[in-house]
C-alpha atoms as an extended CHARMM CRD file, in Angstrom:
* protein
*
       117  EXT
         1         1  UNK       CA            -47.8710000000      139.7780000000      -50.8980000000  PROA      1               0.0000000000
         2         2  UNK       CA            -50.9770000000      141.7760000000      -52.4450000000  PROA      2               0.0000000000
         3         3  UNK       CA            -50.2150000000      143.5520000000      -55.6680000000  PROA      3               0.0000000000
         4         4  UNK       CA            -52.2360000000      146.1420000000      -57.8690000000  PROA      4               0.0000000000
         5         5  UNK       CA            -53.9430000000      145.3820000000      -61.7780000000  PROA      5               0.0000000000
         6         6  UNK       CA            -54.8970000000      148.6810000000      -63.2940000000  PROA      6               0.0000000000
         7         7  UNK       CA            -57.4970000000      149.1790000000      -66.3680000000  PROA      7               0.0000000000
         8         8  UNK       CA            -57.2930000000      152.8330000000      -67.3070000000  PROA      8               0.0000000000
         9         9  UNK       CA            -59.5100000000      154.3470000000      -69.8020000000  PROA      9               0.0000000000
        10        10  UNK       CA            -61.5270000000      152.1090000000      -71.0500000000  PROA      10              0.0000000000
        11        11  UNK       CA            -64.4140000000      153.9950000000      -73.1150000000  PROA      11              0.0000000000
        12        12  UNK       CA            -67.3200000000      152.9600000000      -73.9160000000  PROA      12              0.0000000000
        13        13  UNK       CA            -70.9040000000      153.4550000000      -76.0230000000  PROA      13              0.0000000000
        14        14  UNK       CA            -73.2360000000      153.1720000000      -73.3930000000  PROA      14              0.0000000000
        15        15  UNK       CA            -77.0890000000      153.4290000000      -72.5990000000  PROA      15              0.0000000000
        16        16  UNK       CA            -77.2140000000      154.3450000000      -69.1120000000  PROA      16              0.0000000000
        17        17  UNK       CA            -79.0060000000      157.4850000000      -67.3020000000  PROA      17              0.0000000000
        18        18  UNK       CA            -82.0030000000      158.3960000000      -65.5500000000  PROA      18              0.0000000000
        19        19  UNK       CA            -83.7260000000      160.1460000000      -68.4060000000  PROA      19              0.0000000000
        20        20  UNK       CA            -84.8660000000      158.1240000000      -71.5670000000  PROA      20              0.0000000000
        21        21  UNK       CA            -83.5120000000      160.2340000000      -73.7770000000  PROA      21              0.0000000000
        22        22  UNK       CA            -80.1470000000      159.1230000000      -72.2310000000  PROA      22              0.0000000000
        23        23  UNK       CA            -81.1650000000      155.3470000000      -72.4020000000  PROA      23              0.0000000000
        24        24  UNK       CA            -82.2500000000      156.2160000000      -76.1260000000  PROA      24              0.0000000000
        25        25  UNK       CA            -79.0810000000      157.9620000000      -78.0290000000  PROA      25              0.0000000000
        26        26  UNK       CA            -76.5230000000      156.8830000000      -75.3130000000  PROA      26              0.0000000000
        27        27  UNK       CA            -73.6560000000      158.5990000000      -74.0410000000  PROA      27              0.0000000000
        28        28  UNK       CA            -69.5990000000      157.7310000000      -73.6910000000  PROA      28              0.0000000000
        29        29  UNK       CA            -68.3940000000      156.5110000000      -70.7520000000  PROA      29              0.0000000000
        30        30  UNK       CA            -65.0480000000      155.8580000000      -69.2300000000  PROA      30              0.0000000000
        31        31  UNK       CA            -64.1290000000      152.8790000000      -66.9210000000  PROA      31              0.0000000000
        32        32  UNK       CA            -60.8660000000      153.2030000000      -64.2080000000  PROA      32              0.0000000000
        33        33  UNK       CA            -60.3510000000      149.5960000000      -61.9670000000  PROA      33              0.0000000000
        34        34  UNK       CA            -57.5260000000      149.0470000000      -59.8890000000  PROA      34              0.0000000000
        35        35  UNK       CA            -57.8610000000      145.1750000000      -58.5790000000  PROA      35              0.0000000000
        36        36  UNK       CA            -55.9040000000      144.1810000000      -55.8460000000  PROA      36              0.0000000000
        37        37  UNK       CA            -54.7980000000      140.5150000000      -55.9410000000  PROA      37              0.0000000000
        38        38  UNK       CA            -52.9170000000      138.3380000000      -53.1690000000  PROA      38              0.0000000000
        39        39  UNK       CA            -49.7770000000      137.4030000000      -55.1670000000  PROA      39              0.0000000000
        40        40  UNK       CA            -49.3790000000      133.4490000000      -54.6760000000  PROA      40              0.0000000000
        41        41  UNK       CA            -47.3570000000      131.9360000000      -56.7200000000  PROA      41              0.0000000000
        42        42  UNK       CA            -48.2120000000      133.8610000000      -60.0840000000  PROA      42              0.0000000000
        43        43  UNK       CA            -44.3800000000      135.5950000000      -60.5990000000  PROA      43              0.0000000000
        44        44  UNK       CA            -42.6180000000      132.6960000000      -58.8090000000  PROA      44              0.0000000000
        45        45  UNK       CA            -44.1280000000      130.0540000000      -61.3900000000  PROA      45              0.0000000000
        46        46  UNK       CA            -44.7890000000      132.6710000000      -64.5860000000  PROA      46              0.0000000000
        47        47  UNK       CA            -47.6380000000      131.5280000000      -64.8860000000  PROA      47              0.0000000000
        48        48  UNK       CA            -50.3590000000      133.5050000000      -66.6020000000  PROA      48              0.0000000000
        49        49  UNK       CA            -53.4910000000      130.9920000000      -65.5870000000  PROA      49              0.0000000000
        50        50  UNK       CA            -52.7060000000      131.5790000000      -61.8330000000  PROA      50              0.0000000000
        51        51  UNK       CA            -53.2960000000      135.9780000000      -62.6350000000  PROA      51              0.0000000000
        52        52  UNK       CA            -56.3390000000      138.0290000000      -62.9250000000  PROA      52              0.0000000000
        53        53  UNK       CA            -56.2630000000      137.6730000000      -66.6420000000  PROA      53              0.0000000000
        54        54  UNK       CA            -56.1960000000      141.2940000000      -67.7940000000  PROA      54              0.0000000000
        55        55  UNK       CA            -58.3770000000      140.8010000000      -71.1740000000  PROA      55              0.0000000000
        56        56  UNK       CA            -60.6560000000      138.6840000000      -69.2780000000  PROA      56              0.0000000000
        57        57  UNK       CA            -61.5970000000      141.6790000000      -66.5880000000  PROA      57              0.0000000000
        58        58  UNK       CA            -61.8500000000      143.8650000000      -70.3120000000  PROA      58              0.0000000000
        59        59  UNK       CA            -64.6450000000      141.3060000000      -71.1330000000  PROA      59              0.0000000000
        60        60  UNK       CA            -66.8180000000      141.6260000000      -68.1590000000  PROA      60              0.0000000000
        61        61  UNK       CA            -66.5660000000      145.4240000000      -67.8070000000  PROA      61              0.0000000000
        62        62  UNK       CA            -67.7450000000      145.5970000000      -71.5540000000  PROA      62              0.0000000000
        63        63  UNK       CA            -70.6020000000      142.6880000000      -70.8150000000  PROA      63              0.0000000000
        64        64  UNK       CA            -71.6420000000      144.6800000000      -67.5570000000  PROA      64              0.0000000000
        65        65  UNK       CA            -71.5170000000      148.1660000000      -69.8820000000  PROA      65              0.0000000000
        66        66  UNK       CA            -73.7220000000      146.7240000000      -72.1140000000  PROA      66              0.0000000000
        67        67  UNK       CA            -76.3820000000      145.9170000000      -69.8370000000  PROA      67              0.0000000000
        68        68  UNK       CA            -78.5830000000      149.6480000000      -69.2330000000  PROA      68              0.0000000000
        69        69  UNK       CA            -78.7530000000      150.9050000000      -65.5130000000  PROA      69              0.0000000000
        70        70  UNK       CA            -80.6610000000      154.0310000000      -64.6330000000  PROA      70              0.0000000000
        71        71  UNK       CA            -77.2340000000      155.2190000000      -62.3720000000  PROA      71              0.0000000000
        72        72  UNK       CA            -73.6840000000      154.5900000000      -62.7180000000  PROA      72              0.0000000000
        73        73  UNK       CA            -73.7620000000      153.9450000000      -59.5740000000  PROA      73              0.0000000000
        74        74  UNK       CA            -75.1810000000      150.4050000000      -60.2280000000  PROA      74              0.0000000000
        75        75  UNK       CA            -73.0610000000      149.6290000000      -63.1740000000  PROA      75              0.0000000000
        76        76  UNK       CA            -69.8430000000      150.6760000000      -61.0350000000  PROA      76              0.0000000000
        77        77  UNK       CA            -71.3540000000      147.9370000000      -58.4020000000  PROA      77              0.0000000000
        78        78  UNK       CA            -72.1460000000      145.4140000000      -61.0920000000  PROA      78              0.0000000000
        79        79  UNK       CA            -68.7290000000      145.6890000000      -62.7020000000  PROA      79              0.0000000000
        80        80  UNK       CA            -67.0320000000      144.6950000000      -59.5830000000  PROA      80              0.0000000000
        81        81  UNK       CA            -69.7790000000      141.9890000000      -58.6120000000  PROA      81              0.0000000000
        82        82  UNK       CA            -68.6480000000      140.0350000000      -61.8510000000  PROA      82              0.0000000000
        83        83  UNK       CA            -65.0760000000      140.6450000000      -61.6030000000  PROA      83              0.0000000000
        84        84  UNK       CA            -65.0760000000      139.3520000000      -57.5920000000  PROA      84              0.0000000000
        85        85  UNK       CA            -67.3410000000      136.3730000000      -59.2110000000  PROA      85              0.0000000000
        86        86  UNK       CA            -64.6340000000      135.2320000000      -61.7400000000  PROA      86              0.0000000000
        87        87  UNK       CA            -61.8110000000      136.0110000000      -60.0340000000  PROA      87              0.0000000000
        88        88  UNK       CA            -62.2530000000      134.2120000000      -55.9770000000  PROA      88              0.0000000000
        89        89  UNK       CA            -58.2750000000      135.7030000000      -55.6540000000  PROA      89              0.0000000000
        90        90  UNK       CA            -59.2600000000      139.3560000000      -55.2800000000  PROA      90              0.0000000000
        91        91  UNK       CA            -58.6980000000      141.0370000000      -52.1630000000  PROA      91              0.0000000000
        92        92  UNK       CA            -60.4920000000      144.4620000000      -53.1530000000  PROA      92              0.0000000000
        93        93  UNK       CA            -61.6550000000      146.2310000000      -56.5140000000  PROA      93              0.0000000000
        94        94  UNK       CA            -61.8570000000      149.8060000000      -57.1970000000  PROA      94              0.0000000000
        95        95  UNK       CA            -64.3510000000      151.2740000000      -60.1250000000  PROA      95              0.0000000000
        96        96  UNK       CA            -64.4070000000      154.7180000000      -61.2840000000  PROA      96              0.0000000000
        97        97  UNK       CA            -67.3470000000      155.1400000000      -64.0860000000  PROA      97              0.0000000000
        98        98  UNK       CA            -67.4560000000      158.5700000000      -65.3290000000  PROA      98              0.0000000000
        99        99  UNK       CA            -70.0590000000      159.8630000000      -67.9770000000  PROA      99              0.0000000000
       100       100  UNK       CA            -68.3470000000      162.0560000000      -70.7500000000  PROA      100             0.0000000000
       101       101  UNK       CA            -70.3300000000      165.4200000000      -71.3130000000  PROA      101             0.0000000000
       102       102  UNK       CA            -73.5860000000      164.7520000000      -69.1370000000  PROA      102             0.0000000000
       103       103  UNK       CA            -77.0050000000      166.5740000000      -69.6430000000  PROA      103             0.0000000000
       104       104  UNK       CA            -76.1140000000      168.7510000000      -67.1200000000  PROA      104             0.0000000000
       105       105  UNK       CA            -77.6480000000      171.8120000000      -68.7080000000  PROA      105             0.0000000000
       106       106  UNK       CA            -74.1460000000      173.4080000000      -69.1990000000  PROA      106             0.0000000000
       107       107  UNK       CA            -70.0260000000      172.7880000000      -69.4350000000  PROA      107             0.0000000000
       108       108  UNK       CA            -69.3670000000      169.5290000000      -67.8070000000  PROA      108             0.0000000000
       109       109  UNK       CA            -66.4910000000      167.7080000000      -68.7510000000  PROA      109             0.0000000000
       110       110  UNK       CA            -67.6440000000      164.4950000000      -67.0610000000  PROA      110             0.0000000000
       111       111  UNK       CA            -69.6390000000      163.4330000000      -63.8760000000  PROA      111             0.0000000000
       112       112  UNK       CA            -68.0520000000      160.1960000000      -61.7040000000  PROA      112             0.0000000000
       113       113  UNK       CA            -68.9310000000      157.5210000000      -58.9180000000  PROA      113             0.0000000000
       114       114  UNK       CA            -66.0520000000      155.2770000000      -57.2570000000  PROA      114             0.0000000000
       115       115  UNK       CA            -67.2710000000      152.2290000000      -55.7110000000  PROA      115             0.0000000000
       116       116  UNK       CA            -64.3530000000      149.7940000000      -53.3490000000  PROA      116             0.0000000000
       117       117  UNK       CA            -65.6590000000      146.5090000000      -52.6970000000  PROA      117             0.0000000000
């Protein structure tokens, strides 16, 4: 039986973007996952070390945010490289990164990429 771990929201001060000025001052970002995990025996034995440890996916998304790519395109792709390294158990991982405000030259709420591997 697969089942579904969702991160929503995370936000984060970030130096990523094509332009130096971008790489310079930084920008706010926002990170979506859904992870999607065979089962086992996690809910038959309660036990919490046979999961995808919530916090610990937290600490590699903000690791990988804190490491400056040129697109989110790349950070999306390393985000779910480390998760899929640390976690064997994963079936699938979905990454939304979305840039608050970009340099767009006018009104953009926020620009996105979502990467399934």
């Amino acid at each position: 039986m697969l089942y579904d771990i969702r991160l929503e929201g995370m936000e984060f001060r970030a130096y990523h973007g094509c332009y130096d000025l971008e790489r310079l001052v930084g920008n706010r970002f926002v990170v979506d996952m859904k992870i999607t995990v065979e089962l086992g025996r996690v809910a038959d034995d309660d036990d919490v070390t046979k999961a995808v440890n919530y916090l610990t996916v937290y600490g590699l998304v903000r690791e990988t945010m804190a490491v400056k790519q040129r697109t989110i395109e790349r950070v999306a792709s390393n985000i779910i490289g480390a998760v899929r390294e640390r976690f064997p158990q994963v079936e699938a991982v979905e990454c939304r990164v979305a840039k608050l405000a970009p340099p767009l030259g006018g009104k953009v709420g926020r620009v996105s990429v979502t990467l399934r591997g």
